[in-house]
C-alpha positions as CSV (number, residue, x, y, z in Angstrom):
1,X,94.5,77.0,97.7
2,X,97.6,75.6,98.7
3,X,99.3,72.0,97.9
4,X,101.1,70.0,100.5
5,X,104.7,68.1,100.1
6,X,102.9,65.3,99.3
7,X,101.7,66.6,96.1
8,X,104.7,67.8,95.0
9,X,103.6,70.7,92.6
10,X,104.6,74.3,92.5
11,X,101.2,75.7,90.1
12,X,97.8,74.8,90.0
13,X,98.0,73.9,86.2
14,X,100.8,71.4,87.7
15,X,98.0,70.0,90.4
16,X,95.3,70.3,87.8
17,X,97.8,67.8,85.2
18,X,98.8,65.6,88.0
19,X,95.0,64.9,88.9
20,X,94.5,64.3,85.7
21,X,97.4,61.4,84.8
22,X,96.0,59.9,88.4
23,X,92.4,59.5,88.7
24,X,90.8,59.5,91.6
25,X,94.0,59.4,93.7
26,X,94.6,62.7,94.8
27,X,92.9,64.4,98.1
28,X,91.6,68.2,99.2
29,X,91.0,69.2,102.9
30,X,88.0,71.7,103.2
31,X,87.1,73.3,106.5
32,X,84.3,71.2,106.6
33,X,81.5,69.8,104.7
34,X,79.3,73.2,103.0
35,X,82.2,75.3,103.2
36,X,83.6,77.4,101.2
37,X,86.6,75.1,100.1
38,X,84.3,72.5,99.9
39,X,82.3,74.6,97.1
40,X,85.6,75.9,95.7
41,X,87.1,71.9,95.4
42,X,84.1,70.2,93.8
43,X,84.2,73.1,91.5
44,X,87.8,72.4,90.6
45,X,86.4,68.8,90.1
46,X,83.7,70.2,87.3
47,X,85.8,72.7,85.7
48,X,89.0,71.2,85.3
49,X,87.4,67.7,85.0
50,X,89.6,66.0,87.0
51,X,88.5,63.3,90.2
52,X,90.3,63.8,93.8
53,X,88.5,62.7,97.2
54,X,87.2,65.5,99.3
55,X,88.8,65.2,103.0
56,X,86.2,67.4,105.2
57,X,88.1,68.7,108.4
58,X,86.6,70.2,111.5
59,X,87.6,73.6,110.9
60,X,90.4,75.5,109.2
61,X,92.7,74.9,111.7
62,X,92.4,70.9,111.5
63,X,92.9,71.2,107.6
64,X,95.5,73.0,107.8
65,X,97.3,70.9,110.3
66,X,96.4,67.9,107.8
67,X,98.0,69.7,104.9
68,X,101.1,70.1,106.9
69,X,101.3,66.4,108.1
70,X,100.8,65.0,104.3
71,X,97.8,63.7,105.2
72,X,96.3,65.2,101.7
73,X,97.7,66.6,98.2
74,X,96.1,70.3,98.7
75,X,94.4,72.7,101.0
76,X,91.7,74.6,100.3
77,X,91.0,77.2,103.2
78,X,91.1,81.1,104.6
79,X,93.8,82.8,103.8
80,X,93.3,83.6,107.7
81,X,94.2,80.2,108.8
82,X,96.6,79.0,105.8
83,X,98.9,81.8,104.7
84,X,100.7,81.7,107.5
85,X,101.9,78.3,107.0
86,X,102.7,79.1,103.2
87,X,106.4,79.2,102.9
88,X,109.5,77.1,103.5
89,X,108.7,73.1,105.0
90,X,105.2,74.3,104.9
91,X,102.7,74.8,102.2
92,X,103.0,75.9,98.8
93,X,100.2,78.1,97.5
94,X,98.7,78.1,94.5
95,X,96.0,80.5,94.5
96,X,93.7,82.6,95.8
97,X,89.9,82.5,95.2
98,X,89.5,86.2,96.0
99,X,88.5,88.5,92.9
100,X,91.8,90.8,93.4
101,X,95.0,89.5,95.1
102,X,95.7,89.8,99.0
103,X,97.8,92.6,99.9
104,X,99.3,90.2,102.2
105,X,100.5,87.7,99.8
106,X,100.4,89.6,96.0
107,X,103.1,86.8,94.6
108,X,99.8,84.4,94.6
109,X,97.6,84.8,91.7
110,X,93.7,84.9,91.6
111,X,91.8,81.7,90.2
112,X,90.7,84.1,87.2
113,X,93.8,85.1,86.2
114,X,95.1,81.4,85.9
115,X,91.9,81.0,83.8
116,X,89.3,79.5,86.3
117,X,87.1,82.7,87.0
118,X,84.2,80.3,88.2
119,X,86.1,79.4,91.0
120,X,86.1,83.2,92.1
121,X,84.6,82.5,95.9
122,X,85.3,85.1,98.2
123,X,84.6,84.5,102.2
124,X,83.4,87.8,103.8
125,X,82.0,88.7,107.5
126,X,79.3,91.4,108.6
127,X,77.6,92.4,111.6
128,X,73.9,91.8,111.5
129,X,71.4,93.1,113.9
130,X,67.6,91.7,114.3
131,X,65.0,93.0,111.3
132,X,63.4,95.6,113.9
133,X,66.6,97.3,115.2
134,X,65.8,101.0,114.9
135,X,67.5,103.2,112.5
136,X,69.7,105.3,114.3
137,X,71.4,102.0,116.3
138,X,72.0,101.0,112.9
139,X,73.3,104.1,111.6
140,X,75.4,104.4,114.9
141,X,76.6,100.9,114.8
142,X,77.7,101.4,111.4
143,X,79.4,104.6,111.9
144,X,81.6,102.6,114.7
145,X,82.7,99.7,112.4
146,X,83.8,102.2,109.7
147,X,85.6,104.3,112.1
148,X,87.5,101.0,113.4
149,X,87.9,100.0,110.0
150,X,89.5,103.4,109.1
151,X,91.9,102.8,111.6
152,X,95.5,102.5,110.2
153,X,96.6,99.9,113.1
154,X,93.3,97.6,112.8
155,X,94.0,97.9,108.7
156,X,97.1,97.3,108.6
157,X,96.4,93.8,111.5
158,X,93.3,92.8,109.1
159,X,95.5,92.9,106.1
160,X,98.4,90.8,107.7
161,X,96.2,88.1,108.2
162,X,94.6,88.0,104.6
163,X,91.5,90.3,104.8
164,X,91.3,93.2,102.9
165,X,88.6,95.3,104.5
166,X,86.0,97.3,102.6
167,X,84.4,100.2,103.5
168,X,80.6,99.8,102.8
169,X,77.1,100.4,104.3
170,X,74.4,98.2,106.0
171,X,73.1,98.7,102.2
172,X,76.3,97.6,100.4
173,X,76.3,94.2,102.6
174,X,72.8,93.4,102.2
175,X,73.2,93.5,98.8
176,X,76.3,91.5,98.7
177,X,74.5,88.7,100.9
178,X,71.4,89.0,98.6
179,X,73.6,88.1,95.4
180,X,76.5,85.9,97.0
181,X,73.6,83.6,98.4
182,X,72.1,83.0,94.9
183,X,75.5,83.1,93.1
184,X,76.7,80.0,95.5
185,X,73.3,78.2,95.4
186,X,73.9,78.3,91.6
187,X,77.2,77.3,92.4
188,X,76.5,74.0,94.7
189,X,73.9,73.0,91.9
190,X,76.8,72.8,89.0
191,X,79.3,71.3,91.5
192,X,76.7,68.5,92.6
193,X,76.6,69.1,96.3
194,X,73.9,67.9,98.2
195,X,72.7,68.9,101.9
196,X,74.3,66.2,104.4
């Protein structure tokens, strides 16, 4: 999460206040409509009970491009496309939605620790194969992505751009997937979102 010049705020608790003395008047560019920052926006919305008008981009890119041409108060996107514009004439983040901070910005607290732990939304990738893959091209496709994973060089790229790998099996992201999906259908119900 990261405000824009326009905004003019240096916390979240400052964005949060400012929303609330001005209604209705204050904007958030998502990625697009569904999104995470979408889902993490209209949960500000709920939690902190404040209105702002939801400006759904086409991609992360375009957002992030509209945050840095004052075209809305705050950005709310992948650390992969917005912390490289975080910093001097750029944007200003706020927060991060992850449940630990990113090694490659650990000045920028989580959501939980500035007290809005529902807001914890973290984006994550996998490789899927179809449901009848055999067994040992799983097992062997697996074993490849942790050996690249365990690579210092790939590491050390993944963290510069804001994703902090984990090491896990097929098992471990099935499960993840299993839970996220019915944490954030939980979590689309309580922010109001409905399927466009």
């Amino acid at each position: 999460m990261a405000a824009t010049s326009r905004a003019g705020v240096t916390t979240l608790d400052e964005f949060v206040r400012r929303a609330r003395a001005r209604p209705g008047t204050l904007t958030y560019a998502s990625c697009g409509v569904g999104t995470a920052g979408h889902v993490v926006g209209e949960l500000l919305k709920t939690i902190a009970n404040i209105e702002m008008l939801h400006i759904p981009y086409r991609g992360c890119a375009l957002a992030v491009q509209g945050g840095l041409g004052g075209q809305v108060d705050l950005v709310i996107t992948s650390a992969t496309s917005g912390l490289a514009h975080i910093g001097p004439g750029g944007l200003r983040g706020l927060a991060v939605t992850s449940p630990d901070r990113l090694a490659a910005a650990p000045e920028l607290p989580t959501v939980s620790e500035l007290g809005y732990a529902e807001m914890s939304i973290q984006v994550w990738h996998g490789l899927v194969a179809p449901a009848n893959t055999p067994g040992e091209v799983l097992e062997r496709l697996q074993e490849e992505v942790l050996r690249a994973l365990r690579n210092n060089a790939n590491r050390s790229r993944l963290t510069q751009v804001g994703i902090d790998p984990p090491f896990g099996t097929g098992e471990d992201f099935g499960a993840l997937a299993k839970s996220d999906n019915a944490k954030y259908l939980d979590v689309a119900k309580r922010a109001r979102l409905t399927p466009q």
